[in-house]
N, C-alpha and C positions, 0 to 999 in steps of 0.2 A: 504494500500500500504506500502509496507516495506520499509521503509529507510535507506539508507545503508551511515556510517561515516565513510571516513578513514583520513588515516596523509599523506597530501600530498607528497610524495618524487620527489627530486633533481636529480636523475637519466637522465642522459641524456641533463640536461637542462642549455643554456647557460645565463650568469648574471657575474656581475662584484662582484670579490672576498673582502669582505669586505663590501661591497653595502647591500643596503637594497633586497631580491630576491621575486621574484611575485610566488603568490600560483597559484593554481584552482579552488579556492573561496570554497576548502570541510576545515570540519572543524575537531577538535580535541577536545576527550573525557576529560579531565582534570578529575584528579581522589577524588577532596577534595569534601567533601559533600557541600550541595547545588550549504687484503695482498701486499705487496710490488711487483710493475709486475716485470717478467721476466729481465734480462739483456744478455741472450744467445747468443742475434743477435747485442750484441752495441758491436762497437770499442771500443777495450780495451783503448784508449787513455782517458783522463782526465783533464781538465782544470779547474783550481780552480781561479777565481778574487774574492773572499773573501776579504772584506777589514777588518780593525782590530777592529770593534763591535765587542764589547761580544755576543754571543749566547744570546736567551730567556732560559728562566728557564727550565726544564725538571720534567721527574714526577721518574725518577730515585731514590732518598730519602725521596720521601712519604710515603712509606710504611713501614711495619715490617717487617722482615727476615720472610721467609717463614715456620721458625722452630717452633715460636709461634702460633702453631694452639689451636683452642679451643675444637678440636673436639679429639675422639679415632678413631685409625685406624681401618680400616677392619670392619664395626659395620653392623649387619645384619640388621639394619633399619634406613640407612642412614636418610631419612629424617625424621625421629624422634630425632635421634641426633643433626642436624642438627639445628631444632627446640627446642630443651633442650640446647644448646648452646647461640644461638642468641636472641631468645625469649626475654631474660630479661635485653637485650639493646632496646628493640623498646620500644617506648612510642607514646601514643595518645597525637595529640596536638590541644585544643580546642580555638578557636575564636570564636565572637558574633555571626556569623553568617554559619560557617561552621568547619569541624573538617576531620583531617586528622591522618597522622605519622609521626615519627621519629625518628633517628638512633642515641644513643649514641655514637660520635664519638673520644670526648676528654673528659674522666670523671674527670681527675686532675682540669679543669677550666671550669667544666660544660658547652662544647658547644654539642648539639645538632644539626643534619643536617637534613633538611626537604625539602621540595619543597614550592620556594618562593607564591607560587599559593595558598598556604595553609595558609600561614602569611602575606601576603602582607601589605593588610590593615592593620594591628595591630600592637601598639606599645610592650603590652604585651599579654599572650596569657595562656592557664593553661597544664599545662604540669603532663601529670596522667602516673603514671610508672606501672610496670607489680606488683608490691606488693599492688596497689590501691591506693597509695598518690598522693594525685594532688598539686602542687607547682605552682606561677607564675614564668614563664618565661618570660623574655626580648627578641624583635627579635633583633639581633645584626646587621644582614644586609641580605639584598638579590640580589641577581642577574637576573634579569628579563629576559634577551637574556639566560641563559641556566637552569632558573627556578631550583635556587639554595639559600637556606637561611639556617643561621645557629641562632639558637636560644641558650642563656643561663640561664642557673638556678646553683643556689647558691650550690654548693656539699654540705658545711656544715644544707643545709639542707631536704636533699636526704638520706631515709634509706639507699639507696643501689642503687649506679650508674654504672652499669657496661658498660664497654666501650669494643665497637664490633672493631672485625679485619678486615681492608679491604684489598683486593687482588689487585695486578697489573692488569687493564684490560688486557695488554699481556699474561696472563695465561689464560682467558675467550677461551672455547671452544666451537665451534657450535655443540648442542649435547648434550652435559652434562646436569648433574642434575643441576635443580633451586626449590628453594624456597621462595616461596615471605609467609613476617609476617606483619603482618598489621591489621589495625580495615576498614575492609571494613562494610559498613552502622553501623560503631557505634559497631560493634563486635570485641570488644580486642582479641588480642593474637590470629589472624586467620592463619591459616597455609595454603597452598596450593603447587601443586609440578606439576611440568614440567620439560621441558627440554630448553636450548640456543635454539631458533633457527635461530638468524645470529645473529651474529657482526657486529660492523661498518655501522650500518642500519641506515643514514642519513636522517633525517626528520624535520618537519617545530616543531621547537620547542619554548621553552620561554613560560613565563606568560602573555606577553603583546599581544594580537594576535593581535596589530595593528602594532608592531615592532617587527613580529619572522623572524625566520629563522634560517640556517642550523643548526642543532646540531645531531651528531654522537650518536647512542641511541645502546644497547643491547634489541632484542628482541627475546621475550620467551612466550610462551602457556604457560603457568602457570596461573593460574583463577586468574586476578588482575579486582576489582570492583571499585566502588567509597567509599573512605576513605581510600583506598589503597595508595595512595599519601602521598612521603614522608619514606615509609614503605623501608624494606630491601629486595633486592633481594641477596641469597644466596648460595655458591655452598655447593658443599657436604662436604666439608674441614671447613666447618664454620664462610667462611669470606665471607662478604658484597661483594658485585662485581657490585651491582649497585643501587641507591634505583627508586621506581617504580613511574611513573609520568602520563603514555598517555596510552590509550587504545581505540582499533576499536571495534565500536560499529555495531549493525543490530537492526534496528526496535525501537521501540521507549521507550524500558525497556531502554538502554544504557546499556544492561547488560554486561557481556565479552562473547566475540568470540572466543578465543583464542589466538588474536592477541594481546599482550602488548608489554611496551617499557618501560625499564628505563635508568638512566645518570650513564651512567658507573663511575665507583670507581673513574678515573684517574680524571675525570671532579665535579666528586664531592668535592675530597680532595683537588685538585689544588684551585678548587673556594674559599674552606670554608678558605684555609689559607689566599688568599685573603683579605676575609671580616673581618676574626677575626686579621688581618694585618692591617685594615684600609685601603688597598692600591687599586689602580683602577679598577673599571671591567669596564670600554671600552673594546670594541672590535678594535682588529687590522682592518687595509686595505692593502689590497696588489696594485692593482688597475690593475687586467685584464679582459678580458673577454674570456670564454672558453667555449669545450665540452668534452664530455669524448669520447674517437677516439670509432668507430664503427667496427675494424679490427680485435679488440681482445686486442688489446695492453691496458697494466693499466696504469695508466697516466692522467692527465689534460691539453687537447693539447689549447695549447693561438691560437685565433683568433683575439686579437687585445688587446694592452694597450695602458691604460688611460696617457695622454701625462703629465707629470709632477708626475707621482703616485710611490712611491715607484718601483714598478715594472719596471718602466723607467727609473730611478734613477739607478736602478742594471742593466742595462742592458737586461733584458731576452724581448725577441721577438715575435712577431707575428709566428706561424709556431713551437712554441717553445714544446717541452712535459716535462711539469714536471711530474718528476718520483720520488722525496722524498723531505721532507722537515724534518731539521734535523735530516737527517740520515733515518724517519721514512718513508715506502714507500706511495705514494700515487697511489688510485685505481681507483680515479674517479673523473671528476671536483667537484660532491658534496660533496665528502670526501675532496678536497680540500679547498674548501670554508669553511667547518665546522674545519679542523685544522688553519685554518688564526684564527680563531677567537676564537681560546683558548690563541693567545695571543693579548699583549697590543701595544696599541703606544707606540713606540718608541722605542718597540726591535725587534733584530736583528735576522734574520733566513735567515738558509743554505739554497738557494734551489738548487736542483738538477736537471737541464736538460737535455734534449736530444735533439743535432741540429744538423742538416747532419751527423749523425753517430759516434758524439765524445757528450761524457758525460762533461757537464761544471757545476762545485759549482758557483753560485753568493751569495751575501748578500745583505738582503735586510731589509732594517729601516722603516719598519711599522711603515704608518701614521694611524689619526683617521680618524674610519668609518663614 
């Protein structure tokens, strides 16, 4: 009898923003061995009770200018290029008991970004580069809720660290080329190629699968296996855009489907700074309870907030439709609950609703989940 794995999705499903959120009891492949709606029809009017919080942090200055590619233009075999590029930032990362990837991300202070699921357990781990040197690596920290760790090793003493470019996930297109590099079962330097095929594809994520939930994933048919974890997912320009974490399985190989998932760029760099910051990875709380409207409209319509919860604190209501939160549009209660919790307690975010026909900004001061 064939068995069939997939990754729960949030679609449609009501749960309080920040909360812990209930699966389907299916389960998730882990890969280590062993748009903004419409405003056509809103009143042009506009009410802002913003009070004077700072904002949360943005992913605006994460990145490199776009002029820094590593790749040549116009190349008759993109994903070869692609792969002659990036290649020689991936590196295998071994622990006692299982072995995965990961992305050179910071070569000046040798950090390293992998998937926490890969080093959890481990204080140090062996870190084997594309020239065949194996080094110990220290794990620096990890993030369990969006299955995020950064590992370091000594540059001075690394032949040759090269450090990979990542893209704004805003530039992530459904469609385009993908490349995932990676040691699937133990085989360095493995190539594979597909295509995006969705963005913003919400699903039950983290390493703890007694404490997951929502997280925003990129996914692509690109042949991602086990040992692919950790590994890069990459476009045709040569920049990381996401590394590779979850895959649906059929039958009891757990082979690939077609179907994989990785943590987009925005969610990787935001976390690694994070950890190699020292500074918190709590997840924020907003404290509502919603669905995503049934009409067409993109939004996260509130059917009831939590009495004392930040969300009550701002003002926003039962009946209410949130339509962005700083600035960025939201499309669906699951995508909302997955952007709550890229930030922390105790900062501050614009929300944007929609109530009888006039658009209102509140602010609102994220407690802990």
């Amino acid at each position: 009898m064939s068995v069939f794995v997939t990754v729960c999705l949030l679609l449609g499903a009501g749960f309080v923003v920040g909360q812990m959120w209930s699966d389907d009891n299916s389960s998730v492949s882990r890969l280590a061995t062993g748009n903004a709606g419409s405003e056509d029809s809103v009143d042009d009017r506009e009410i802002s009770s913003a009070n004077s919080e700072p904002a949360a942090e943005t992913v605006d200055s994460l990145f490199e200018p776009k002029t820094s590619l590593p790749c040549r233009e116009a190349s008759p075999e993109p994903v070869a290029e692609v792969a002659n590029a990036v290649s020689p930032s991936i590196v295998v990362i071994k622990t006692e008991d299982r072995q995965g990837s990961g992305v050179v991300w910071d070569a000046e202070n040798g950090y390293i970004v992998t998937n926490n699921h890969v080093v959890e357990l481990s204080t140090n781990v062996d870190v084997e580069f594309p020239d065949g040197q194996t080094v110990v690596g220290t794990v620096i920290g990890g993030d369990s809720f969006r299955d995020v760790a950064v590992v370091g090793v000594d540059p001075g003493e690394v032949n040759s660290l090269v450090q990979a470019v990542f893209a704004p996930t805003s530039e992530v297109r459904v469609g385009q080329l993908a490349v995932v590099i990676g040691s699937p079962f133990g085989l360095e330097q493995s190539v594979t190629a597909g295509v995006v095929s969705a963005i913003d594809r919400v699903a039950e994520g983290g390493s703890d699968r007694e404490n997951s939930g929502p997280v925003e994933m990129i996914q692509t048919d690109a042949p991602i296996n086990t040992g692919n974890s950790g590994g890069a997912l990459a476009d045709r320009e040569c920049r990381v855009i996401g590394i590779n974490t979850q895959i649906v399985t059929s039958g009891p190989s757990g082979g690939n489907i077609g179907v994989g998932f990785a943590i987009p760029s925005d969610t990787i760099v935001l976390i690694a700074r994070r950890i190699v910051s020292g500074e918190s990875l709590d997840v924020g709380f907003l404290g509502i309870q919603g669905i995503t409207p049934t009409d067409g409209s993109a939004g996260a319509l509130v059917t009831s907030v939590v009495d004392g919860s930040p969300a009550d604190d701002s003002g926003i209501k039962a009946g209410d439709l949130i339509i962005a939160i700083n600035g960025d549009g939201v499309t669906s209660m699951a995508n909302l609950a997955a952007e709550i919790k890229l930030f922390r307690p105790g900062e501050a975010v614009d929300v944007l609703v929609l109530r009888d026909g006039t658009r209102m900004t509140v602010r609102a001061i994220l407690a802990a989940a």
